[in-house]
PQR file with spaces between the fields and no chain letter, atoms N, CA, C, O and H, PARSE charges and radii, in Angstrom:
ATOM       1  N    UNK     1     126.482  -36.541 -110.801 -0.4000 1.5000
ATOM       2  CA   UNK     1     125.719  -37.177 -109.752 -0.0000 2.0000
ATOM       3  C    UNK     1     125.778  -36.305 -108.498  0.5500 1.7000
ATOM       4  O    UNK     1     126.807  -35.845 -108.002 -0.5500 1.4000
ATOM       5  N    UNK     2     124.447  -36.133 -108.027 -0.4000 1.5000
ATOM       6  CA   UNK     2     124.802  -35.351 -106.575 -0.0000 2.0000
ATOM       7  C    UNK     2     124.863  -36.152 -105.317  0.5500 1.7000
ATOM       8  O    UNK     2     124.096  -36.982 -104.828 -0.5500 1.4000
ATOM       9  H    UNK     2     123.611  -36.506 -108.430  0.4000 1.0000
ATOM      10  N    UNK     3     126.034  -35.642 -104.933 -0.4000 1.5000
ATOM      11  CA   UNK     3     126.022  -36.379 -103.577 -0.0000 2.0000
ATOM      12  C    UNK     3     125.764  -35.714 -101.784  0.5500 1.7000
ATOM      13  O    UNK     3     125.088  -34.740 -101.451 -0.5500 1.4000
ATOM      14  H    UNK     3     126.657  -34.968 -105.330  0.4000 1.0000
ATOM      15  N    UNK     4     126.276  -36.309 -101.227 -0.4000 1.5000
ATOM      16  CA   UNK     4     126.037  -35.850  -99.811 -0.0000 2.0000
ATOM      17  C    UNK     4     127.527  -36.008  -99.301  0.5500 1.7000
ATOM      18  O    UNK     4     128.021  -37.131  -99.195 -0.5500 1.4000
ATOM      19  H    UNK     4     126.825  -37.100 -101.497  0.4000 1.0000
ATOM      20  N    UNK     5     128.224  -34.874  -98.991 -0.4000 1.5000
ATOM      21  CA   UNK     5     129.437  -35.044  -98.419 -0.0000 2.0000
ATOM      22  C    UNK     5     129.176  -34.596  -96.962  0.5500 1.7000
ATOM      23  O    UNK     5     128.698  -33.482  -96.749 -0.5500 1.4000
ATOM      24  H    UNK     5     127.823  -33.962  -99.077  0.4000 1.0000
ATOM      25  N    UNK     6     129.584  -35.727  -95.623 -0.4000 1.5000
ATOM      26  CA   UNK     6     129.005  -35.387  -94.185 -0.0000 2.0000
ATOM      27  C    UNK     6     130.674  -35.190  -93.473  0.5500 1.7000
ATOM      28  O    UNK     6     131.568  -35.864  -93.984 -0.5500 1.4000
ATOM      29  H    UNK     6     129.972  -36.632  -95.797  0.4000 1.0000
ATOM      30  N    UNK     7     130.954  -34.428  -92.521 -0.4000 1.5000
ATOM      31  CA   UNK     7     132.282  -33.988  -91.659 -0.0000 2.0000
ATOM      32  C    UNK     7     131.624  -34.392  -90.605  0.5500 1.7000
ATOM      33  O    UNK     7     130.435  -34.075  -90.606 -0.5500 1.4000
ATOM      34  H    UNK     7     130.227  -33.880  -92.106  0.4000 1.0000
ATOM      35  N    UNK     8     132.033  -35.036  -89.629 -0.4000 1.5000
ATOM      36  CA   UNK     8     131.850  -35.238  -88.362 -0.0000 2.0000
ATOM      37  C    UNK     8     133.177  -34.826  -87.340  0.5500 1.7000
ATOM      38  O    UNK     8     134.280  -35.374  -87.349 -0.5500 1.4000
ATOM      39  H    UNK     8     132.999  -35.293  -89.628  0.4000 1.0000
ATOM      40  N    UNK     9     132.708  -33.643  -86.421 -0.4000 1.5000
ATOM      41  CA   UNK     9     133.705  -33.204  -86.004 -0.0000 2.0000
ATOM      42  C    UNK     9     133.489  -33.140  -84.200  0.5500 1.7000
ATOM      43  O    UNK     9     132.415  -33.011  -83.613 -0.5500 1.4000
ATOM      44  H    UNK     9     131.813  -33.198  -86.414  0.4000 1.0000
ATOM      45  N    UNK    10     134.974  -33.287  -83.536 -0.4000 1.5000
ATOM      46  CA   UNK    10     134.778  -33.197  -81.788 -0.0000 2.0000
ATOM      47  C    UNK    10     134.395  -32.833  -81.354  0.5500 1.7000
ATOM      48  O    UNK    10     133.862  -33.325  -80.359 -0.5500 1.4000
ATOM      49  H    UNK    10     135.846  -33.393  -84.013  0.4000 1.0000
ATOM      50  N    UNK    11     134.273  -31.138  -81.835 -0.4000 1.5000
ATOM      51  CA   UNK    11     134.238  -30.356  -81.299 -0.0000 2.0000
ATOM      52  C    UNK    11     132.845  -29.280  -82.221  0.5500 1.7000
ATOM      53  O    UNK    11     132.728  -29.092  -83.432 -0.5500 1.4000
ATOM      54  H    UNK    11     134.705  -30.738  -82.643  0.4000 1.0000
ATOM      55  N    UNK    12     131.968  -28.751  -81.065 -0.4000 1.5000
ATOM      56  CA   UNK    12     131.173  -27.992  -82.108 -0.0000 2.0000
ATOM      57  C    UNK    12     131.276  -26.821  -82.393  0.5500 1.7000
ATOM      58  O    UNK    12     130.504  -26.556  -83.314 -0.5500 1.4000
ATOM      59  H    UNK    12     132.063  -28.903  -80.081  0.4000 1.0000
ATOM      60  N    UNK    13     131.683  -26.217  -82.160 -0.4000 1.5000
ATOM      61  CA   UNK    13     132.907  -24.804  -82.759 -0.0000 2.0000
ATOM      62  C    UNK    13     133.041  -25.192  -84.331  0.5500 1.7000
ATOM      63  O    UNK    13     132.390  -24.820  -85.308 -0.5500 1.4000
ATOM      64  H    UNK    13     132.310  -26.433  -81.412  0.4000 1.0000
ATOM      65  N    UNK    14     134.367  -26.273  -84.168 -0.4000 1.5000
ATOM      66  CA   UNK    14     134.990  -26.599  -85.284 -0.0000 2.0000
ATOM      67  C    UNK    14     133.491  -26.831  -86.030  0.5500 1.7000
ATOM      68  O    UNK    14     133.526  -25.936  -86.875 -0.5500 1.4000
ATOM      69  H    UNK    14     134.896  -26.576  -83.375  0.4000 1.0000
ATOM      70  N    UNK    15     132.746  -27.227  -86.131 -0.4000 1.5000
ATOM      71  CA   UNK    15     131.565  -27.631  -86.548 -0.0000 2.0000
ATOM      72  C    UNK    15     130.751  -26.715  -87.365  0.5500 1.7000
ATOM      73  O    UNK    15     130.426  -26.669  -88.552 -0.5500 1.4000
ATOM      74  H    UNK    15     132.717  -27.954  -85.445  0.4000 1.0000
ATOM      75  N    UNK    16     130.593  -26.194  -86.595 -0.4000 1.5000
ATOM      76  CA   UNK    16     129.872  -24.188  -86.355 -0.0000 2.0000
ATOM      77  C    UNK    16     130.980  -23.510  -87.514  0.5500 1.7000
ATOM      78  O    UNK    16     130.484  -23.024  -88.531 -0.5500 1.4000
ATOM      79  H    UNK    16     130.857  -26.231  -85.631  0.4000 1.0000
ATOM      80  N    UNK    17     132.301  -23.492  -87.362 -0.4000 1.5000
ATOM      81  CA   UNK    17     133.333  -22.391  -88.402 -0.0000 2.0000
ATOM      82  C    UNK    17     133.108  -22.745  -90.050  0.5500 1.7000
ATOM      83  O    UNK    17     132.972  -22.015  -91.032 -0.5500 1.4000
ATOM      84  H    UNK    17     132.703  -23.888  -86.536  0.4000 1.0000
ATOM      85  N    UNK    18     133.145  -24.826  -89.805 -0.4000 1.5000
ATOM      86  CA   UNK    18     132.882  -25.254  -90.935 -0.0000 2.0000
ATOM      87  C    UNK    18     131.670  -24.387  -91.757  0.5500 1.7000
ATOM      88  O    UNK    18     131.661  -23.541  -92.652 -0.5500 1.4000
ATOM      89  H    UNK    18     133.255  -25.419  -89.007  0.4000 1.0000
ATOM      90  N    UNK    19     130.643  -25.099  -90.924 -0.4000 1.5000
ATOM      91  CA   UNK    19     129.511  -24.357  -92.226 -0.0000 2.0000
ATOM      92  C    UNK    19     129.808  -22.953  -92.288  0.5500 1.7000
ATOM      93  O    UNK    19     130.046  -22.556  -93.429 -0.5500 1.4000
ATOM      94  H    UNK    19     130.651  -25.787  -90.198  0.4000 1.0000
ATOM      95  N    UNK    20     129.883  -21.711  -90.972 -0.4000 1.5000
ATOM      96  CA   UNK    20     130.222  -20.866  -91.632 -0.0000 2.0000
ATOM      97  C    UNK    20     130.731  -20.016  -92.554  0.5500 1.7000
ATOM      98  O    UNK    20     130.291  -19.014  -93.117 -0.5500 1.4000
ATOM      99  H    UNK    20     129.690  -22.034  -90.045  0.4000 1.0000
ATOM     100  N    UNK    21     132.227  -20.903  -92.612 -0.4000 1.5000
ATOM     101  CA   UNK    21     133.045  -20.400  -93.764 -0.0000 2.0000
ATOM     102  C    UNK    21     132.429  -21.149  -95.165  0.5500 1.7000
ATOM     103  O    UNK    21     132.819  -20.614  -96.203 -0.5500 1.4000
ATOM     104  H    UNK    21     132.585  -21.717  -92.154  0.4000 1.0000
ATOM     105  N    UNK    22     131.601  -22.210  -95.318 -0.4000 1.5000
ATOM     106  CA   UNK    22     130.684  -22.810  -96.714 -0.0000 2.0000
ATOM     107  C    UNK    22     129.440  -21.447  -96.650  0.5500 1.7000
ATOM     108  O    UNK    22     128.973  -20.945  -97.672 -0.5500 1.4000
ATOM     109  H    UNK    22     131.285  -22.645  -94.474  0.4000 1.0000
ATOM     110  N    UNK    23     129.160  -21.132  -95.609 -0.4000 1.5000
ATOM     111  CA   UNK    23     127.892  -20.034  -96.327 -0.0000 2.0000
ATOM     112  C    UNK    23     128.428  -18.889  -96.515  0.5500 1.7000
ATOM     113  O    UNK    23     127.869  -18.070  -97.245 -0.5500 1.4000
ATOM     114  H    UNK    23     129.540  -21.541  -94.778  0.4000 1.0000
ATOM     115  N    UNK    24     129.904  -18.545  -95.740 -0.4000 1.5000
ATOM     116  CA   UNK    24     130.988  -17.299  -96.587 -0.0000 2.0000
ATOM     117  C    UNK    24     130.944  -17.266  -98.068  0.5500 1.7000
ATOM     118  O    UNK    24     130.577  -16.411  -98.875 -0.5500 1.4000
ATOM     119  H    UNK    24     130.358  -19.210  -95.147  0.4000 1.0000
ATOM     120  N    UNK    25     131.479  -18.579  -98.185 -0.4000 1.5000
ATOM     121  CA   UNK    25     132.237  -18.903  -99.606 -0.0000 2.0000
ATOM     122  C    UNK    25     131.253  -18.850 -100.811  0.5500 1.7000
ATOM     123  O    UNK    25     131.606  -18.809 -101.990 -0.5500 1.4000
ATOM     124  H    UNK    25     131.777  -19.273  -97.530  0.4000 1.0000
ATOM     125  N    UNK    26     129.977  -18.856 -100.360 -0.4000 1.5000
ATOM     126  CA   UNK    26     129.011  -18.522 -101.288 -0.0000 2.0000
ATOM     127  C    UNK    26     127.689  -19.948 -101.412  0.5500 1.7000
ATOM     128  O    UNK    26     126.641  -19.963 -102.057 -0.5500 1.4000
ATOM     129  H    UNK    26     129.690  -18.889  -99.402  0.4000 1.0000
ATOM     130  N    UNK    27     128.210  -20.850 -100.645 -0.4000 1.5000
ATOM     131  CA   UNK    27     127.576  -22.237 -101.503 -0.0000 2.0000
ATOM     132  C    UNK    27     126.146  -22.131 -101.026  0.5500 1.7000
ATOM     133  O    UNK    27     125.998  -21.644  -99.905 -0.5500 1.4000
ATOM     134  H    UNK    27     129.061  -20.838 -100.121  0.4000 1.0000
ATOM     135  N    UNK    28     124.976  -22.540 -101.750 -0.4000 1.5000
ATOM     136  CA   UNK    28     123.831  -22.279 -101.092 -0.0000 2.0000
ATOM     137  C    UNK    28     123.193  -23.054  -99.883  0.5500 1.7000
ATOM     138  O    UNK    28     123.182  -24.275  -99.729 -0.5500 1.4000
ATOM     139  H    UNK    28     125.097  -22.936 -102.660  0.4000 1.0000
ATOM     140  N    UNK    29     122.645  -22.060  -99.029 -0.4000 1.5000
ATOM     141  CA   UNK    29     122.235  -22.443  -97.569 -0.0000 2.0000
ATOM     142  C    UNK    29     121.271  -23.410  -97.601  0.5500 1.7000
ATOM     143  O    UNK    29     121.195  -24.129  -96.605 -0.5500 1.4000
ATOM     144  H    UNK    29     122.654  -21.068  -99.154  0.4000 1.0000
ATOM     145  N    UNK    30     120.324  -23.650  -98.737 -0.4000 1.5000
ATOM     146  CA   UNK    30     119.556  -25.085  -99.052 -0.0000 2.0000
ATOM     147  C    UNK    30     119.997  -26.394  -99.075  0.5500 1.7000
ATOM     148  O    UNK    30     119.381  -27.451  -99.204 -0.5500 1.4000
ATOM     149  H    UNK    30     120.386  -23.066  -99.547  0.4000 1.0000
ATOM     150  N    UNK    31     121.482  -26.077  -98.890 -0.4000 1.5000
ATOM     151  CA   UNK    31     121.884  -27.366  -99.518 -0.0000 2.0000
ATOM     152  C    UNK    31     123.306  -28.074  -98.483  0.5500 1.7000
ATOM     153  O    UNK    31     123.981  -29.081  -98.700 -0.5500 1.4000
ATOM     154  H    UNK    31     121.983  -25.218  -98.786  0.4000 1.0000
ATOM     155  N    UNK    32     123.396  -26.809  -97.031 -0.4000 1.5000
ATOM     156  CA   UNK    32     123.842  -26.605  -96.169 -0.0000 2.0000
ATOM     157  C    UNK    32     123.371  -27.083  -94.833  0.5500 1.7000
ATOM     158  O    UNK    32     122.346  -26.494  -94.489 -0.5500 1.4000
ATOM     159  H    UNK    32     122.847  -25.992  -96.855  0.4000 1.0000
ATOM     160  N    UNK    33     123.909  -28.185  -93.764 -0.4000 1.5000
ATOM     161  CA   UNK    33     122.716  -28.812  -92.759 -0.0000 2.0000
ATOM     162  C    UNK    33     124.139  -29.044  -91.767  0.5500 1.7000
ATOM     163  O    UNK    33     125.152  -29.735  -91.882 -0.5500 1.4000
ATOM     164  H    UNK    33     124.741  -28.663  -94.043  0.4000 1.0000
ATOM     165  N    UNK    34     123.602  -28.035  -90.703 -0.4000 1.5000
ATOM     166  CA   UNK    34     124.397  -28.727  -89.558 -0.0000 2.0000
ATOM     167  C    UNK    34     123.724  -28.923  -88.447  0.5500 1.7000
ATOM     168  O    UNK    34     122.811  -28.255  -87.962 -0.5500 1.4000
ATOM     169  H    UNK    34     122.779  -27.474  -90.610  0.4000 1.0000
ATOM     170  N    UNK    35     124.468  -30.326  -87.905 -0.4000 1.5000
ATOM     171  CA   UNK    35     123.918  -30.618  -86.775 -0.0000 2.0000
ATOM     172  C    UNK    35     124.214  -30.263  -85.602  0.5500 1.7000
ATOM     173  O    UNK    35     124.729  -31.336  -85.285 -0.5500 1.4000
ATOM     174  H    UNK    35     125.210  -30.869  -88.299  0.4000 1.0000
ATOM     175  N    UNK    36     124.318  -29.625  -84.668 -0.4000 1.5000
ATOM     176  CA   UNK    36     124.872  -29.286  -83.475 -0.0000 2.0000
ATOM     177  C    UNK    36     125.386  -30.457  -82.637  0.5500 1.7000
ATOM     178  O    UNK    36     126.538  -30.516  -82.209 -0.5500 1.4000
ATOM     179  H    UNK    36     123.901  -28.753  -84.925  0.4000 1.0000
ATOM     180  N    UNK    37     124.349  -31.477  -82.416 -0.4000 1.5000
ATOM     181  CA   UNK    37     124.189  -32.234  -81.165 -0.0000 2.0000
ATOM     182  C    UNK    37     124.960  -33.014  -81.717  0.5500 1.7000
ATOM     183  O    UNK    37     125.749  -33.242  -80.801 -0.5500 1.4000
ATOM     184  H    UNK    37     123.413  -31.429  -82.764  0.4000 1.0000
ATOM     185  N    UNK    38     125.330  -33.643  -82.646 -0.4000 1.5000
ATOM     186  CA   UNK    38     126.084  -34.894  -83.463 -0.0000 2.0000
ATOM     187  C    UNK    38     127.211  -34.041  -83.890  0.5500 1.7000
ATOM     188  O    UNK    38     127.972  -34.604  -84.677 -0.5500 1.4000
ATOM     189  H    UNK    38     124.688  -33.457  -83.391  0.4000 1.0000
ATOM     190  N    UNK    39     127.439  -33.122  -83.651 -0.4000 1.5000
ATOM     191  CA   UNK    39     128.466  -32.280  -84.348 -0.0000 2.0000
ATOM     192  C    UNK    39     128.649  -32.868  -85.729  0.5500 1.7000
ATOM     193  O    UNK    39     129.803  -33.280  -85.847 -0.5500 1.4000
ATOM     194  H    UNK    39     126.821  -32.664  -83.012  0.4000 1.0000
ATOM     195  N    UNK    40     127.982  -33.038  -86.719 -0.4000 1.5000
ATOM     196  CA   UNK    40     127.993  -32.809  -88.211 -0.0000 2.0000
ATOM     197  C    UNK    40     128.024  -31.665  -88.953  0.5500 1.7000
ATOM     198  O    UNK    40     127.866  -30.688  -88.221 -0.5500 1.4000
ATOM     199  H    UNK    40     127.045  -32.703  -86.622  0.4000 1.0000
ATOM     200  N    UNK    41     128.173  -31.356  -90.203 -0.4000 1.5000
ATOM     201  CA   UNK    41     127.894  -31.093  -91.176 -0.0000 2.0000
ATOM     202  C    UNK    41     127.908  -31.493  -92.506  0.5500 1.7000
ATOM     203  O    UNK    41     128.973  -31.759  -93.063 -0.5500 1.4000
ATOM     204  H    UNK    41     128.301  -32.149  -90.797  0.4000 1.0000
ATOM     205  N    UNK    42     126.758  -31.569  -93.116 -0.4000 1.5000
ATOM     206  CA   UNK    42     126.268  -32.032  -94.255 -0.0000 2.0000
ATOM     207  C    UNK    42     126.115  -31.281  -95.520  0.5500 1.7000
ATOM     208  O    UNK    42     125.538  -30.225  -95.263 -0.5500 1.4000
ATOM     209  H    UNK    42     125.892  -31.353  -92.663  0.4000 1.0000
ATOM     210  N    UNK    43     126.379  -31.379  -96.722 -0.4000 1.5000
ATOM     211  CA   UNK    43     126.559  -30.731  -97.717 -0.0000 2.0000
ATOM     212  C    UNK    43     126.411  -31.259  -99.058  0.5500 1.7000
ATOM     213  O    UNK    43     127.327  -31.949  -99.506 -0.5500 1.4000
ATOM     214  H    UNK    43     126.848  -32.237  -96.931  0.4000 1.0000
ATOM     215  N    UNK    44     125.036  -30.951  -99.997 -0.4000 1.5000
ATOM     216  CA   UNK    44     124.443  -31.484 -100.540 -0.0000 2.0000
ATOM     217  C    UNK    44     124.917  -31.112 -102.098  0.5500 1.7000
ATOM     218  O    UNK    44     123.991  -30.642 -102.759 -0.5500 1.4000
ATOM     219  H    UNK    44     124.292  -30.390  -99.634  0.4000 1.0000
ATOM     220  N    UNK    45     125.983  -31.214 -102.691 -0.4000 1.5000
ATOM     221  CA   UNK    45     126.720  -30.860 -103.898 -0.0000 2.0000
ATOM     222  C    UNK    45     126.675  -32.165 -105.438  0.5500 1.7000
ATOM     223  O    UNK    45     126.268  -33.327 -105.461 -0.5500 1.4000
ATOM     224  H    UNK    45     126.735  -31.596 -102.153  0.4000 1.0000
ATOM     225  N    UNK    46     127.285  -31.295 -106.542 -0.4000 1.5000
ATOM     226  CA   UNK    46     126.990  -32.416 -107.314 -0.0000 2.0000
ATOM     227  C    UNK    46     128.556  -32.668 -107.487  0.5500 1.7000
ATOM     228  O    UNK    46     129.199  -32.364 -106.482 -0.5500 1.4000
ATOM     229  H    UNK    46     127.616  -30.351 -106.524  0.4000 1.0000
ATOM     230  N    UNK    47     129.200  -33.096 -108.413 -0.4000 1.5000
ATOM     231  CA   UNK    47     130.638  -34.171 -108.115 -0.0000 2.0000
ATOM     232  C    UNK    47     131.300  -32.767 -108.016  0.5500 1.7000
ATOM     233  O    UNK    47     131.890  -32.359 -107.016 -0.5500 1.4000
ATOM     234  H    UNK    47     128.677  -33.344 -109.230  0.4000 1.0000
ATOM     235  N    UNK    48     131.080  -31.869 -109.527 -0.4000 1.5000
ATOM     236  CA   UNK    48     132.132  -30.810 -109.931 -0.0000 2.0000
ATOM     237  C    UNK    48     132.147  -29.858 -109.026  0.5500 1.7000
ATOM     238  O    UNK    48     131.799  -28.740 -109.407 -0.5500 1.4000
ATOM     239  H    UNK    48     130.601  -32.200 -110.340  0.4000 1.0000
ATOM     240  N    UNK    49     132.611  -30.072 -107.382 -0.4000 1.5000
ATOM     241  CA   UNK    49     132.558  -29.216 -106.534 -0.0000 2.0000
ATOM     242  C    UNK    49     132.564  -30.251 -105.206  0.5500 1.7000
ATOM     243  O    UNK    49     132.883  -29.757 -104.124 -0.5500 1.4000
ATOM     244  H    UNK    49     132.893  -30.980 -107.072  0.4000 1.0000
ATOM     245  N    UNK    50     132.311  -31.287 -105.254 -0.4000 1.5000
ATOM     246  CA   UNK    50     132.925  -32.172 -103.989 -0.0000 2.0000
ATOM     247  C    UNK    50     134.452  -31.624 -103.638  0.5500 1.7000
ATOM     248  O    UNK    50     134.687  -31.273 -102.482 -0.5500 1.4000
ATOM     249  H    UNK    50     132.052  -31.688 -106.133  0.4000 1.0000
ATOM     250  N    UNK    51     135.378  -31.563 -104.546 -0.4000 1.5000
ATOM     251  CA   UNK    51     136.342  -31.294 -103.956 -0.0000 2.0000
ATOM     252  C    UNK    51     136.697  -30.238 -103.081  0.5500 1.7000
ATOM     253  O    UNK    51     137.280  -30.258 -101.998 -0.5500 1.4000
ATOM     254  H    UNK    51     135.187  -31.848 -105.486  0.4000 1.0000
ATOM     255  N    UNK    52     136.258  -29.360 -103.723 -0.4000 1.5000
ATOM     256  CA   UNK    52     136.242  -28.039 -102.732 -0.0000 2.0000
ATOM     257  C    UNK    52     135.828  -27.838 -101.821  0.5500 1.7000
ATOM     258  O    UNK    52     136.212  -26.872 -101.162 -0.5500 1.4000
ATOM     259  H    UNK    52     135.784  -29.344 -104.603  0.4000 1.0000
ATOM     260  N    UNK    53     134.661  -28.843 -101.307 -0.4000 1.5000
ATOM     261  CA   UNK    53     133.720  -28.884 -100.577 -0.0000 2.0000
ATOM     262  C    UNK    53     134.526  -29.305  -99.449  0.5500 1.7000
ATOM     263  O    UNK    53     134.785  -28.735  -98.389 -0.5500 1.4000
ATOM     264  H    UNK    53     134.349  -29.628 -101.842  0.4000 1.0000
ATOM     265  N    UNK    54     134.887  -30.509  -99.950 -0.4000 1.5000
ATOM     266  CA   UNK    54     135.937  -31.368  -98.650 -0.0000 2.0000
ATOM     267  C    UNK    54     137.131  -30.513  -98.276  0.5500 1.7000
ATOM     268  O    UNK    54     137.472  -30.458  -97.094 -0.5500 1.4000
ATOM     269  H    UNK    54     134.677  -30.972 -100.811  0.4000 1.0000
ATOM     270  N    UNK    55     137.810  -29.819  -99.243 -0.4000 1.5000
ATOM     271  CA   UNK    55     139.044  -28.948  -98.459 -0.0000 2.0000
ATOM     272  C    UNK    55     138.497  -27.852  -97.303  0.5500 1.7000
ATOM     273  O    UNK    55     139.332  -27.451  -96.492 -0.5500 1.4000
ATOM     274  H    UNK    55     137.533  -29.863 -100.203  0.4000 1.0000
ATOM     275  N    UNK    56     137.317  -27.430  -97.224 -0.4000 1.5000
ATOM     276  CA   UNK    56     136.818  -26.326  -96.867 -0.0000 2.0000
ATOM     277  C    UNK    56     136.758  -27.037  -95.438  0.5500 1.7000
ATOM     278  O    UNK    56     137.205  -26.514  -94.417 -0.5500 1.4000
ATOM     279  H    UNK    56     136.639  -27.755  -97.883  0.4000 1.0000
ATOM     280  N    UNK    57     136.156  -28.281  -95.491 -0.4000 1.5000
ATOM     281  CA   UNK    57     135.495  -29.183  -94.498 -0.0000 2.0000
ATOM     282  C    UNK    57     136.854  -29.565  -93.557  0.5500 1.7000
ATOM     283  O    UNK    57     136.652  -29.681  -92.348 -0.5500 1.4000
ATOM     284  H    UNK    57     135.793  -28.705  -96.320  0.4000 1.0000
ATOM     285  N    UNK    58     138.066  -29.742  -94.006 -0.4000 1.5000
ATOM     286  CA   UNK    58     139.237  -30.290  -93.884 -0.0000 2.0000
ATOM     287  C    UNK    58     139.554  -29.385  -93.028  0.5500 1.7000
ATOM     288  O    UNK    58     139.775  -29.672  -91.852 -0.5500 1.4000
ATOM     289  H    UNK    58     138.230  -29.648  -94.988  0.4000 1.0000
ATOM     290  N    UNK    59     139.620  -28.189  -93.488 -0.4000 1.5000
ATOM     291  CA   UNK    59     140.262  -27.354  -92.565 -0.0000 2.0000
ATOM     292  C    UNK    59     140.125  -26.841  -91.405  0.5500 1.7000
ATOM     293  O    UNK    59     140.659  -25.873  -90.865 -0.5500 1.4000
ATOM     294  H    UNK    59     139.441  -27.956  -94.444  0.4000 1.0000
ATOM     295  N    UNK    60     139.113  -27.817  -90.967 -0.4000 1.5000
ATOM     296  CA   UNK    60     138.572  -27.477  -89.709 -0.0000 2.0000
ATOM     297  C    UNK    60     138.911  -28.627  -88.733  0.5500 1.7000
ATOM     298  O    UNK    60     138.380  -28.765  -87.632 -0.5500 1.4000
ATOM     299  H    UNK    60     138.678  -28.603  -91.406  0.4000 1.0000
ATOM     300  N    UNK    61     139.801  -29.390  -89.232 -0.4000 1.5000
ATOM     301  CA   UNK    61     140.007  -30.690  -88.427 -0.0000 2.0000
ATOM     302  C    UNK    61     138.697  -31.849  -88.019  0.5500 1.7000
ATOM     303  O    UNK    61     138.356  -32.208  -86.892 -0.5500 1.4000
ATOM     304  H    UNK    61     140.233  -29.277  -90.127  0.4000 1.0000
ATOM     305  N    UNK    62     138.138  -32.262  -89.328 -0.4000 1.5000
ATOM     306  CA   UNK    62     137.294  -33.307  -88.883 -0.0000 2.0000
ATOM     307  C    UNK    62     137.785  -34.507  -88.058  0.5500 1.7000
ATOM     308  O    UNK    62     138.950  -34.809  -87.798 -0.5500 1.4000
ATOM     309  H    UNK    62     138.415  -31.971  -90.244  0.4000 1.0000
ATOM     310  N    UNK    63     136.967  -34.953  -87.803 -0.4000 1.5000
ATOM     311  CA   UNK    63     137.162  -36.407  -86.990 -0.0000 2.0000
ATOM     312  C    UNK    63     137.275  -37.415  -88.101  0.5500 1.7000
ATOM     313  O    UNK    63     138.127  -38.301  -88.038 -0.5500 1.4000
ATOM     314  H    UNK    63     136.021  -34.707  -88.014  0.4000 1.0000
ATOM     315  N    UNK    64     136.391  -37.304  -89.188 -0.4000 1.5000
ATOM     316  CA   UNK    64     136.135  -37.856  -90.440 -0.0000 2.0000
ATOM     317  C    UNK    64     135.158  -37.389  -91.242  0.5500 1.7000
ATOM     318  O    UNK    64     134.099  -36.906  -90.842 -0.5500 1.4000
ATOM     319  H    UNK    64     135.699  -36.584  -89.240  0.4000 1.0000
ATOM     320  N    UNK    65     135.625  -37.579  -92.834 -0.4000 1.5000
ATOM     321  CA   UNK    65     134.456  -36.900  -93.953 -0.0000 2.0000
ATOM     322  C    UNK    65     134.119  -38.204  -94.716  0.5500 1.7000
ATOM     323  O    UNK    65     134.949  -39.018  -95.122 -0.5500 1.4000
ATOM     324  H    UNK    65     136.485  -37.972  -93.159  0.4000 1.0000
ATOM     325  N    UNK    66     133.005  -38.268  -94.827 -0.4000 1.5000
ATOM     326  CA   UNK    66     132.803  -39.211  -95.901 -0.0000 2.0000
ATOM     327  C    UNK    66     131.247  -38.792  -97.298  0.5500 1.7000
ATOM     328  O    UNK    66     130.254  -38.070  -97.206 -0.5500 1.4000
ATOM     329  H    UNK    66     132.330  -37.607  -94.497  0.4000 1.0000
ATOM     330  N    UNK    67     131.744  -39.615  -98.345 -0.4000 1.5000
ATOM     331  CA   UNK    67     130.080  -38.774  -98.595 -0.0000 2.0000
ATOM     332  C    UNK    67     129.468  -40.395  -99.306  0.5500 1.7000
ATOM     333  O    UNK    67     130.077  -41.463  -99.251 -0.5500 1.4000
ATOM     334  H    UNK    67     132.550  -40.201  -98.419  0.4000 1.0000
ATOM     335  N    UNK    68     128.391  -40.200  -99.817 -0.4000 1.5000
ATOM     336  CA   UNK    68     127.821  -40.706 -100.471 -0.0000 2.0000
ATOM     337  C    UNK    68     126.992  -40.352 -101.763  0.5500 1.7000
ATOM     338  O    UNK    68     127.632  -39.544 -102.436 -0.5500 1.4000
ATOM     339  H    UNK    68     127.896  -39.332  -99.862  0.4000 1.0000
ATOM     340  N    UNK    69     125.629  -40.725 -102.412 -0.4000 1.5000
ATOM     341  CA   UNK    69     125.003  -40.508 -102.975 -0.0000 2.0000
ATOM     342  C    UNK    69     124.078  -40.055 -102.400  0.5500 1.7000
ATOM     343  O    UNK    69     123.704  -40.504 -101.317 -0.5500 1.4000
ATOM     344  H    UNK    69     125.109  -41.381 -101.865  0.4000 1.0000
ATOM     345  N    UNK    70     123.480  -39.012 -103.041 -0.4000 1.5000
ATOM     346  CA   UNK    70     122.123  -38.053 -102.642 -0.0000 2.0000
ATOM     347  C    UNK    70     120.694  -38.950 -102.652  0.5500 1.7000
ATOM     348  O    UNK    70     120.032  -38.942 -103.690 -0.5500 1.4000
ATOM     349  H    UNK    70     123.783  -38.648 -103.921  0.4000 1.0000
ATOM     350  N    UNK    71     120.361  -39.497 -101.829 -0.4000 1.5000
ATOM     351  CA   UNK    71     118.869  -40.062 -102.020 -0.0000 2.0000
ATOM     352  C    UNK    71     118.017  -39.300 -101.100  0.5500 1.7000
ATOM     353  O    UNK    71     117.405  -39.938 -100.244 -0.5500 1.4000
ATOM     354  H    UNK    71     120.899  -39.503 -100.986  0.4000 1.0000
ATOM     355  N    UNK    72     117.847  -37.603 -101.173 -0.4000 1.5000
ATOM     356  CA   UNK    72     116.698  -37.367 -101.009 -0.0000 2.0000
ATOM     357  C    UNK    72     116.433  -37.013 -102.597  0.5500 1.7000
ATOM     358  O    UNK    72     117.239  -37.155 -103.516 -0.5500 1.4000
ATOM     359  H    UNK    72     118.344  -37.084 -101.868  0.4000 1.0000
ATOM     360  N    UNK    73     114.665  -36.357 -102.690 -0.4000 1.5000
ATOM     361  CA   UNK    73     114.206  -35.883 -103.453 -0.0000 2.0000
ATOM     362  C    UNK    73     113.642  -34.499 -103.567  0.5500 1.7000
ATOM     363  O    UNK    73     113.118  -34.131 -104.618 -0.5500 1.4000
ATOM     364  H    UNK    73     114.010  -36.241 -101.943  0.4000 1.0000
């Protein structure tokens, strides 16, 4: 199932390093969405890779991660 894993973070730096180090690490930039003004980032993965997704996200000191299910198309 693909989901949507979102980081909401204080600070937009921390925000900014996040996705950077996800478009380092290889994951594709289609599927990569940050928000500046809300300090988010969003990340559009299927399960076998949520995890990794969130440690990456973690290490940047979110405020909170949560994800859900993917309902775009």
């Amino acid at each position: 199932m693909t989901q949507t894993v979102t980081a909401s973070y204080d600070d937009t730096l921390k925000a900014r390093n996040a996705f950077n180090e996800l478009v380092s690490d290889g994951f594709p930039r289609e599927s990569l969405f940050l928000d500046e003004e809300s300090r988010e980032v969003k990340v559009i993965i299927g399960d076998e890779i949520r995890r990794e997704v969130e440690e990456v996200l973690n290490r940047h000191e979110p405020a909170k991660v949560w994800s859900r299910p993917y309902e775009g198309g």
